[in-house]
C-alpha positions in Angstrom: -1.2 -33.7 19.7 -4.1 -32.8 22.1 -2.7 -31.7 24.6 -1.7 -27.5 24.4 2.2 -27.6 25.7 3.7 -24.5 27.0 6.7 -23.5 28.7 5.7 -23.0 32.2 8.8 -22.0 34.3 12.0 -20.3 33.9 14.7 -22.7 34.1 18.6 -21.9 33.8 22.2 -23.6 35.5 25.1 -21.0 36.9 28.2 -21.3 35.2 28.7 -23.5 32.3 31.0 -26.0 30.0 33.6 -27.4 31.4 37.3 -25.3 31.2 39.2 -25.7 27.6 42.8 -24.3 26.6 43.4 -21.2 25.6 43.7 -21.9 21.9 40.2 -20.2 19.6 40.5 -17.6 22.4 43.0 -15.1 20.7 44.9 -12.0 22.6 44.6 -8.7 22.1 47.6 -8.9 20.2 46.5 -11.9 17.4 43.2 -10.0 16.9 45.8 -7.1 15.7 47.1 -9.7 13.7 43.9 -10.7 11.9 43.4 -7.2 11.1 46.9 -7.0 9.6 47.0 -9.9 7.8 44.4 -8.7 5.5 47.3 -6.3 3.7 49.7 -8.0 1.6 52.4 -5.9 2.3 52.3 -6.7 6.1 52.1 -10.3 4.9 55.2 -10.3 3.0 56.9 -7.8 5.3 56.1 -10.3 8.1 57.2 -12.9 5.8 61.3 -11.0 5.1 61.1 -10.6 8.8 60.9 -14.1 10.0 63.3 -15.3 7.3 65.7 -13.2 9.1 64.8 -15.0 12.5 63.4 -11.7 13.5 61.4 -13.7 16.8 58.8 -11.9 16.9 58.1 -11.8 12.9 58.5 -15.6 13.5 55.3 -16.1 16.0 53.3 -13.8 14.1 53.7 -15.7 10.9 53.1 -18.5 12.7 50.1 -17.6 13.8 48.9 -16.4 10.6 49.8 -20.2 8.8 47.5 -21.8 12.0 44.4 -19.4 11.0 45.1 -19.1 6.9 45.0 -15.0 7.5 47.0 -13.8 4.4 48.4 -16.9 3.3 47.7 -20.8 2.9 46.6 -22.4 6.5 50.0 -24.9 7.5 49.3 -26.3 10.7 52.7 -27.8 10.3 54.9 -24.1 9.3 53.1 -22.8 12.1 54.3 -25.2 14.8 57.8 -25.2 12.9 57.9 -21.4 13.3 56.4 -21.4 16.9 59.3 -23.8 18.1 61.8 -21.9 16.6 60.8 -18.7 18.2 59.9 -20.4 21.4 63.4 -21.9 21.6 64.6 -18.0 21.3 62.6 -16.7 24.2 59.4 -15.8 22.8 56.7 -15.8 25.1 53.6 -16.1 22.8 54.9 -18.7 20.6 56.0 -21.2 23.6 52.3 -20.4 25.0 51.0 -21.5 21.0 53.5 -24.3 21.2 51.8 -25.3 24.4 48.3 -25.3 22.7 48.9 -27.3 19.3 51.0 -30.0 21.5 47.9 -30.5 23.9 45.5 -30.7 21.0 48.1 -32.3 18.4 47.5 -29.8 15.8 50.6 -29.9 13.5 52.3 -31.8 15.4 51.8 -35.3 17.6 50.0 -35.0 21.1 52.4 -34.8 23.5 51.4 -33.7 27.0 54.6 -33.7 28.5 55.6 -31.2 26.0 52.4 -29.6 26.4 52.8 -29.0 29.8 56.7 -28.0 29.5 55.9 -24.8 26.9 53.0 -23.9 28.8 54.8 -23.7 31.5 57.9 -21.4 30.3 55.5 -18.8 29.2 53.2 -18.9 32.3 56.3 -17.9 34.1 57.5 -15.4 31.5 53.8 -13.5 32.3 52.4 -14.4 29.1 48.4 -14.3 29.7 47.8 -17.3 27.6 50.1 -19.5 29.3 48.4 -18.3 33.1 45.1 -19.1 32.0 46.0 -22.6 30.5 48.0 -23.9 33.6 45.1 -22.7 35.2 42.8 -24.9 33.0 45.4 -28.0 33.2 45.5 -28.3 37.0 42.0 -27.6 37.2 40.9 -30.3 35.6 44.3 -32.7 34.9 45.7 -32.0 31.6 49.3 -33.3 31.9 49.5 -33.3 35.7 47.1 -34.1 38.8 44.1 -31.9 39.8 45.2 -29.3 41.6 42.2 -26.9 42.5 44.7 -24.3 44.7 47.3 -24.2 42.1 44.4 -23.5 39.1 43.2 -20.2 41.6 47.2 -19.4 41.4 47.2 -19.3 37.7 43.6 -18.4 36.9 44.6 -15.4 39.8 47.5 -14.4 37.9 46.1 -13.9 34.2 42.8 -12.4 36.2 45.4 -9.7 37.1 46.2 -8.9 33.2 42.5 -8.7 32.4 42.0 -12.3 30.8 38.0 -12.4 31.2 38.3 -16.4 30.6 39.9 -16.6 33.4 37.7 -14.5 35.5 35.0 -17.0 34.3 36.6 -20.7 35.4 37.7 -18.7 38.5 34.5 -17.6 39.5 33.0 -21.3 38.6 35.5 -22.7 41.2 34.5 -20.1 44.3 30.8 -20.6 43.3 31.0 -24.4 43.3 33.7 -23.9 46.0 35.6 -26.5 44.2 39.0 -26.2 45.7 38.7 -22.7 47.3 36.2 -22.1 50.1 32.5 -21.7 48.6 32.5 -17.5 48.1 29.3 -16.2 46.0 30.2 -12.9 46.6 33.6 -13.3 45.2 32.2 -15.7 42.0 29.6 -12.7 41.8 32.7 -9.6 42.1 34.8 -11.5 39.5 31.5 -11.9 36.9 31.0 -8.5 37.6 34.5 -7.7 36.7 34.4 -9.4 33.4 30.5 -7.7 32.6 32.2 -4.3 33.1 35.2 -5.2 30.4 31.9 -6.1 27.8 32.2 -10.3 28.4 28.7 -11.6 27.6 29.1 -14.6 29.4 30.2 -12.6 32.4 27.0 -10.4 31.7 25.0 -13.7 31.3 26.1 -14.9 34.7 25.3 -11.3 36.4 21.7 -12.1 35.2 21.3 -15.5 36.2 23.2 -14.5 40.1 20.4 -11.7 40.3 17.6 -13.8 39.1 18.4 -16.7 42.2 19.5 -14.5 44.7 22.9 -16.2 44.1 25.6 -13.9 46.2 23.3 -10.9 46.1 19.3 -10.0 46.7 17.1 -11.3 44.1 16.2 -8.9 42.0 14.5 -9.8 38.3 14.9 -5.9 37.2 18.7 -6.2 37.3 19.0 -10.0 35.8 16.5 -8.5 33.1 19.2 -5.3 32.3 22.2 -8.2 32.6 20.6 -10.8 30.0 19.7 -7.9 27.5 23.1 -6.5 28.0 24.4 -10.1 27.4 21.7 -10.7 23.9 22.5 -6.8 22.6 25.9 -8.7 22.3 24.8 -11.8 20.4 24.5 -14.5 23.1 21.8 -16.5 22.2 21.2 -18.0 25.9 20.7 -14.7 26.9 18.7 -14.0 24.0 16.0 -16.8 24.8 16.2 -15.5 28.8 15.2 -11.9 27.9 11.9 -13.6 26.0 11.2 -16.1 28.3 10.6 -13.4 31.0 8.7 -11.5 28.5 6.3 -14.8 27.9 6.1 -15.2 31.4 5.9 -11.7 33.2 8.8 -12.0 35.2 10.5 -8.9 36.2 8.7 -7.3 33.2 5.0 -6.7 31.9 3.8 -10.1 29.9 4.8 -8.9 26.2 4.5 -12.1 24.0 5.3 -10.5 20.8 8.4 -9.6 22.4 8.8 -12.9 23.7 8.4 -14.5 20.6 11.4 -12.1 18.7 13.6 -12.8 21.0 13.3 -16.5 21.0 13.2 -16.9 17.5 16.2 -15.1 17.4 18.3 -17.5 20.2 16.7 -20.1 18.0 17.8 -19.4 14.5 21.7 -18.8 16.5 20.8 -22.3 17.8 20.0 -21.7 21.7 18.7 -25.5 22.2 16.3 -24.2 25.2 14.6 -21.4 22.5 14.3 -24.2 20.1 11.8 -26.1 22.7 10.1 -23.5 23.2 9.8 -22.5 19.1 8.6 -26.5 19.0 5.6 -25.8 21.4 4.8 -22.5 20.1 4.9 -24.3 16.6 2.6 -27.3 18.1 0.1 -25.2 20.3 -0.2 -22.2 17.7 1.1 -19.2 20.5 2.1 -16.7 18.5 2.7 -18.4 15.1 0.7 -20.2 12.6 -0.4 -23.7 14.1 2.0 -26.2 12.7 2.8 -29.4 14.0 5.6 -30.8 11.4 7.3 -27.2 12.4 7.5 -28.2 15.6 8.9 -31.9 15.1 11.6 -29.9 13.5 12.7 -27.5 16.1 12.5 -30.8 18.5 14.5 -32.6 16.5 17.0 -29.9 16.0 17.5 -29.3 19.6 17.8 -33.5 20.4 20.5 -33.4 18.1 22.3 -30.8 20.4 21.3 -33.3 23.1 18.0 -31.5 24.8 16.7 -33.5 26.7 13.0 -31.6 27.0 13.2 -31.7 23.2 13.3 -35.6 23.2 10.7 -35.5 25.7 8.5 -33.7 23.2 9.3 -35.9 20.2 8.1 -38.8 22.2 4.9 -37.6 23.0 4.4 -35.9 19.4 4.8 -39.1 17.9 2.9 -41.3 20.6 -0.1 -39.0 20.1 0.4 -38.1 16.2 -0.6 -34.5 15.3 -1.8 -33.0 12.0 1.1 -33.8 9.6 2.7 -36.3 11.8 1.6 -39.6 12.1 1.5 -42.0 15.3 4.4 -43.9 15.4 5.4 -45.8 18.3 8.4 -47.4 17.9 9.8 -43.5 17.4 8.0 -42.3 20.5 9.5 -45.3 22.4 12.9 -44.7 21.1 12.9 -41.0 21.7 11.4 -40.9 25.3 13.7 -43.6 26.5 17.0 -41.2 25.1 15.0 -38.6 27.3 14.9 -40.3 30.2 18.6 -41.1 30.2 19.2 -37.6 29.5 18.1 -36.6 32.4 14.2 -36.5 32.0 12.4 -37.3 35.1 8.6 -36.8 32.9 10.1 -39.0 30.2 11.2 -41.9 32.9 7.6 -41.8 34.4 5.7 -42.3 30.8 7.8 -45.1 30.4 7.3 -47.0 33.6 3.8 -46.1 33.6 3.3 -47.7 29.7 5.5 -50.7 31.1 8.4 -50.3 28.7 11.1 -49.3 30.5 14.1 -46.4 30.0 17.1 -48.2 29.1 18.8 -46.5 26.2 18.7 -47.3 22.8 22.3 -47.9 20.8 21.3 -46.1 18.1 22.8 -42.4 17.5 20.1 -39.5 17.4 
């Protein structure tokens, strides 16, 4: 290419995916369980238990089939057991139940019944439960969208320290999606999570500081929030603490720095740090000059759905750099996926070469 890209600006979106059930997320008392399951004696102890319809043996065990901790994964023992206990009262295993019949794991898809176990253990105080009637009237999983009633729920596992909740809460008052607009209260219920060691409520301190979102702007603080957030392993935090490193913001220009950092949200595959690895790669900042390199990274974060990083491609192969030749049909093919991603610089090479931006049928 001759052109030298960089990464000019810092660019970053509050809050993030849409809400999901309660179901990878495990309590406080199944992460004791994947300790435990590594002795066989609690195994087999749990085991005796359950076979005496001891309830609460019952929802452990269950939950040990559904993650294959200590014996073979059986999606289908695991629901069996789960019903059976839920049946008797217990709390966790109707809140399980709940789970596997929203996402048909072991058992058909069923909202209605989905809905009905979720329910019972919502009301019974379980945390799980709370935060997924929260997520199903927030955005309609087995009954209408109800933004007031998903505060209710998301309120009440907020109170038993459920920092996923504390999250899609705060989304709603910073949106003010159902609840009046309140970036003070999005910021005081991020803050709450940062404090009980949440990354993604650390991550969402930063990016409030760095806007001025429901507090002064202030780049020293998102700076402390999005290294708190990386020291933990998030890897969108990981590529923020570099990209104000390569670009002086709130710190002294350190590209070295820069460059560690966003290798490292890279290699944990941060889509955004994978750009920015593709132009270092192309324009030679920091690293060896190496323009097939950089097609790589691009084409690593397209796949993810980037659409900067199908902008790129596009150019790279309308151009042609050392090691990749010209190709236009691929340069074609990639900027129009850009522009209907979202790419306004994509959209305007298009209409200025004549082609036009409708979107290939072909998958990335």
């Amino acid at each position: 290419m001759k052109r030298v890209l960089c990464l000019s600006i810092l660019t970053l979106a509050l809050a993030g995916a849409a809400p999901a059930f309660a179901g990878g997320v495990k309590s406080p008392w199944q992460l004791k369980l994947l300790e435990a399951c590594k002795s066989p004696a609690f195994v087999e102890q749990t085991k005796k238990k359950a076979q005496a319809r001891d309830i609460e043996a019952m929802a452990a065990l269950g939950f040990l089939y559904s993650e294959a901790c200590g014996v073979d994964l059986d999606a289908e023992e695991a629901a069996r057991l789960w019903r059976e206990a839920a049946d008797r009262g217990q709390a966790d295993a109707m809140a399980s139940l709940g789970y596997v019949y929203s996402e048909g794991i072991g058992v058909e898809p069923d909202e209605a019944e989905a809905m009905r176990w979720t329910r019972k253990a919502a009301e019974l105080g379980n945390v799980r439960g709370q935060f997924n009637m929260g997520v199903s009237y927030d955005i309609g999983l087995g009954v209408a969208v109800d933004k007031l009633e998903a505060v209710r729920w998301y309120r009440a596992a907020v109170i038993q320290g459920d920092v996923d909740a504390m999250h899609n809460l705060a989304i709603l008052y910073l949106k003010g999606d159902g609840p009046e607009k309140d970036e003070r209260e999005a910021l005081r219920l991020w803050r709450q999570a940062a404090d009980l060691g949440d990354p993604t409520g650390m991550a969402q301190l930063a990016a409030m500081a760095y806007w001025g979102t429901g507090m002064d702007k202030d780049l020293g603080e998102a700076m402390r929030w999005w290294r708190a957030a990386a020291d933990k392993g998030d890897a969108g935090s990981m590529f923020f603490v570099g990209l104000m490193y390569e670009t002086g913001e709130g710190v002294a220009v350190d590209d070295a720095r820069a460059l560690t950092w966003i290798r490292k949200a890279a290699e944990l595959e941060d889509s955004n740090a994978m750009v920015n690895m593709g132009l270092r790669a192309v324009s030679g900042r920091g690293l060896a000059r190496d323009p097939k390199a950089g097609r790589r990274w691009w084409l690593a974060a397209a796949r993810k759905g980037n659409a900067d990083a199908m902008y790129y491609l596009g150019l790279l192969y309308s151009e042609g750099d050392d090691g990749v030749a010209v190709d236009n049909d691929e340069a074609v093919r990639w900027l129009r996926k850009a522009a209907q991603a979202g790419s306004q610089e994509a959209a305007q090479v298009l209409r200025q070469s004549g082609v036009g931006v409708v979107a290939p049928a072909d998958p990335i």
